[in-house]
N, C-alpha and C positions, 0 to 999 in steps of 0.2 A: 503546577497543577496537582492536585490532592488525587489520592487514590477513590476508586468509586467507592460507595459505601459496602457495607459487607454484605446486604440482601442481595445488591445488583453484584455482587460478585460471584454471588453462589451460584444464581439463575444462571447468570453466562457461561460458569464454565460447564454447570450440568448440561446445558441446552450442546456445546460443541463435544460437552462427553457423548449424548445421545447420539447425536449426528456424527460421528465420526467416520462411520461407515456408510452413510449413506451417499446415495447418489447425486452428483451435484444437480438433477433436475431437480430432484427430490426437493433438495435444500432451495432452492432458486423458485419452486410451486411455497413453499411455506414463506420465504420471504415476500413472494406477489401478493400472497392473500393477508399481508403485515401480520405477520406471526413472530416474523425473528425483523428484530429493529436494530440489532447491535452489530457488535463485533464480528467476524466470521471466521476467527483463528481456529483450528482444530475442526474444522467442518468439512464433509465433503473428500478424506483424507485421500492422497493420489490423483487430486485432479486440481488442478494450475489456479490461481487466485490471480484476480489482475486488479489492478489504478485504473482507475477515470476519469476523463477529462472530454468536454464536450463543449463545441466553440463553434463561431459560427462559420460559413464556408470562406469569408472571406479572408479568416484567418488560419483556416487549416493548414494552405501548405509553408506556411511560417512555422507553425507547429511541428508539422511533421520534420520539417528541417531542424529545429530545437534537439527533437527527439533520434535524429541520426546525427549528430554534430555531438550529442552529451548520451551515446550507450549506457553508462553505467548506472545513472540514475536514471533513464526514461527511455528503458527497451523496451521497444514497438514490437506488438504482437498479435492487434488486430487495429483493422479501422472499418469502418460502415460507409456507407454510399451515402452522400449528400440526400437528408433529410430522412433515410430510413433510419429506425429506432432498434432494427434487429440488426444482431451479427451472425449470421448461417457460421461464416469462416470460424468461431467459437464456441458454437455449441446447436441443440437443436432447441427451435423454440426462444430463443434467448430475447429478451424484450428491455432493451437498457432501459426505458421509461421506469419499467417495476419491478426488476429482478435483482438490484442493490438496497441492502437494508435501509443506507442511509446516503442523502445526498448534503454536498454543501453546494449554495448556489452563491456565486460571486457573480457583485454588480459592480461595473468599472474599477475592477479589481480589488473590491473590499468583501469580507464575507458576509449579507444580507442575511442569509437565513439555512437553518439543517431543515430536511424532507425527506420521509419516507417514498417518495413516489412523483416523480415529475410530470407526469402525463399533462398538466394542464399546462406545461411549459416547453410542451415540443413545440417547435416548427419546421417549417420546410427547409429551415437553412444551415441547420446544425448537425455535424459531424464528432462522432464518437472514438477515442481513441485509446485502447484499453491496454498498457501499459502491464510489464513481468511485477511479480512481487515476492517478496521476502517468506513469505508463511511457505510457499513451496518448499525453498530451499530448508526448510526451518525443519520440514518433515524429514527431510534426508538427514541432516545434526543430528535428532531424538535415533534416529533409526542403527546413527550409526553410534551411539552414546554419547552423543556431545551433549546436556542439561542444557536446558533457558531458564533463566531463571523467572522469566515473567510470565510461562506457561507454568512451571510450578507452583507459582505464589497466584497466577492469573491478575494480573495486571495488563495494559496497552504496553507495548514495549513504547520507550520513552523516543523521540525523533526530535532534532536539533537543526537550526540554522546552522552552516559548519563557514569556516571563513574558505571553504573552497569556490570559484567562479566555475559557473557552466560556461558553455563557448555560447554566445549571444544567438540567432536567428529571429531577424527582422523583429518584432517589439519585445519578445521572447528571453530576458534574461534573468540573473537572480544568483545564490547561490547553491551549490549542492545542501539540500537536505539529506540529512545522515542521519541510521535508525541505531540504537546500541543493545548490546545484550553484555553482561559482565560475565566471566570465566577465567580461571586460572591462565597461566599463560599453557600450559601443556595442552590445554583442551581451544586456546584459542589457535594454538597453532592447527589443530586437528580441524578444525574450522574451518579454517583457509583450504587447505585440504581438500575437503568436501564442498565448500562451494564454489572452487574453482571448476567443479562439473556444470553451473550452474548459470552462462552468461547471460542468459534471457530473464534470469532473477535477479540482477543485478551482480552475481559470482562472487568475487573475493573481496575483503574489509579492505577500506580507503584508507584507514587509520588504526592503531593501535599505540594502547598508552593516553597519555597525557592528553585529555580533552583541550586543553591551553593548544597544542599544539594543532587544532584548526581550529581555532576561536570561538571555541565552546567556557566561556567563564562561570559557569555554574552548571556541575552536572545534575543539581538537585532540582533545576526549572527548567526541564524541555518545553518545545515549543511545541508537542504537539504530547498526547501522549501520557504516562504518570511517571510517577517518581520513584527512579529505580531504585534497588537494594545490593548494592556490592559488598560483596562480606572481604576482609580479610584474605589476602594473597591473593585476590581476583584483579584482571586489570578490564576498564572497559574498550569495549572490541565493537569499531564503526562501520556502518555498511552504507552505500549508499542507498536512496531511498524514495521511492516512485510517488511519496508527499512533495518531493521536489518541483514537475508543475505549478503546484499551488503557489509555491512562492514565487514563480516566473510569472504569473497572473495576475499575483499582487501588482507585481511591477511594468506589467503589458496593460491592465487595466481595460479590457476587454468590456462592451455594454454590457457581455452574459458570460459568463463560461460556468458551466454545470462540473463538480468532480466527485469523489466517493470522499465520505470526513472517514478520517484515518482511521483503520481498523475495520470498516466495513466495504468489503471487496466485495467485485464480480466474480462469480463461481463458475466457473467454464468447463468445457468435456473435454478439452487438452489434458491429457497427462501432464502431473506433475515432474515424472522422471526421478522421483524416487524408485531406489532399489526394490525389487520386489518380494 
């Protein structure tokens, strides 16, 4: 996958410079009224980012069992009541129909179509399940000096199929999805470090080193994600990765299941748990 062009790159990263500070209503009213379509990295800074995934009831507690069976890539951190659209337990106000910039809707497991707004595709039967994520943890790195290099260059950090197995639950299986960032090894160990405070964001790297070594055979073509830049004396450094779902979807093949296209998160009034 090619980098975005360089207009859509500027826009985005000034759009998460502006919002940095603001409040995740704040950010979550401009996404309702389709203002912010994109990414949500750097927005909203100090408050929790989550995965989406939304299935219907008859599938839910297969789901939820996926996601206590495989912690590391699919900590549970909120769910909704059979066919309401709001999460109270997450924030005030929070309307999962309209408050993610961007949706991917999957039909018996294949990806149909991206959407700003699903409202015309609620029903009474579907349950919400809004998964930790990586951009949290990502503010405590910067805070504590660890560089991304895909916030400085503003890129998607790049996300892999990894030859790791999730533990199955009922049609629910696939492999771990794993996200990378490149850094020296001094700064990756520094890494581990800091998001070992972190288990609700998935915490500490699965992998380090040699992509070969979880069945990553080309780091230049993620499957989700662009094309990262490792310079010289950097190794890349794997996390796991709450795009995960999606590949378990693929393979549950499910009539419907709604989830967030990578990069555009729920913005919720949980604390991040960065240092202050």
């Amino acid at each position: 996958m090619a980098l975005r062009d360089t207009e859509d790159r500027i826009a985005a990263n000034s759009t998460a410079n502006d919002l940095a500070d603001a409040s995740a209503a704040h950010v979550r009213g401009l996404i309702r009224k389709g203002e912010i379509t994109g990414q949500t990295g750097g927005m909203a800074l100090g408050q929790m980012q989550g995965n989406l995934a939304i299935l219907p009831a008859d599938l839910a507690l297969d789901f939820a069992r996926y996601c206590q069976r495989n912690p590391k890539p699919c900590p549970l951190v909120g769910v909704s009541d059979t066919g309401d659209p709001m999460l109270p337990t997450l924030g005030v106000d929070i309307d999962i129909r309209s408050d993610v910039s961007s949706y991917n809707i999957y039909r018996d497991g294949a990806l149909a179509d991206s959407v700003n707004d699903i409202s015309d595709l609620w029903r009474d039967d579907l349950v919400t399940f809004v998964l930790g994520c990586s951009f949290s943890f990502e503010e405590a790195l910067l805070a504590d000096g660890v560089p991304l290099r895909h916030l400085e260059a503003d890129y998607l950090v790049p996300m892999y199929r990894s030859n790791i197995a999730t533990t199955p639950a009922g049609p629910f299986a696939g492999p771990v999805v794993v996200s990378m960032r490149p850094m020296p090894v001094s700064e990756a160990i520094r890494a581990v470090e800091v998001t070992a405070r972190f288990p609700m964001m998935h915490g500490t790297p699965v992998h380090m080193g040699d992509p070969a070594g979880i069945g990553i055979a080309d780091i230049d073509n993620p499957d989700w994600g662009d094309v990262p830049e490792i310079r010289a004396g950097e190794i890349p450094v794997f996390w796991a990765c709450g795009v995960t779902p999606q590949a378990a979807v693929q393979a549950a093949k499910p009539a419907l299941c709604i989830t967030h296209t990578p990069g555009s998160m729920l913005i919720t009034d949980l604390p991040s748990g960065r240092p202050a």
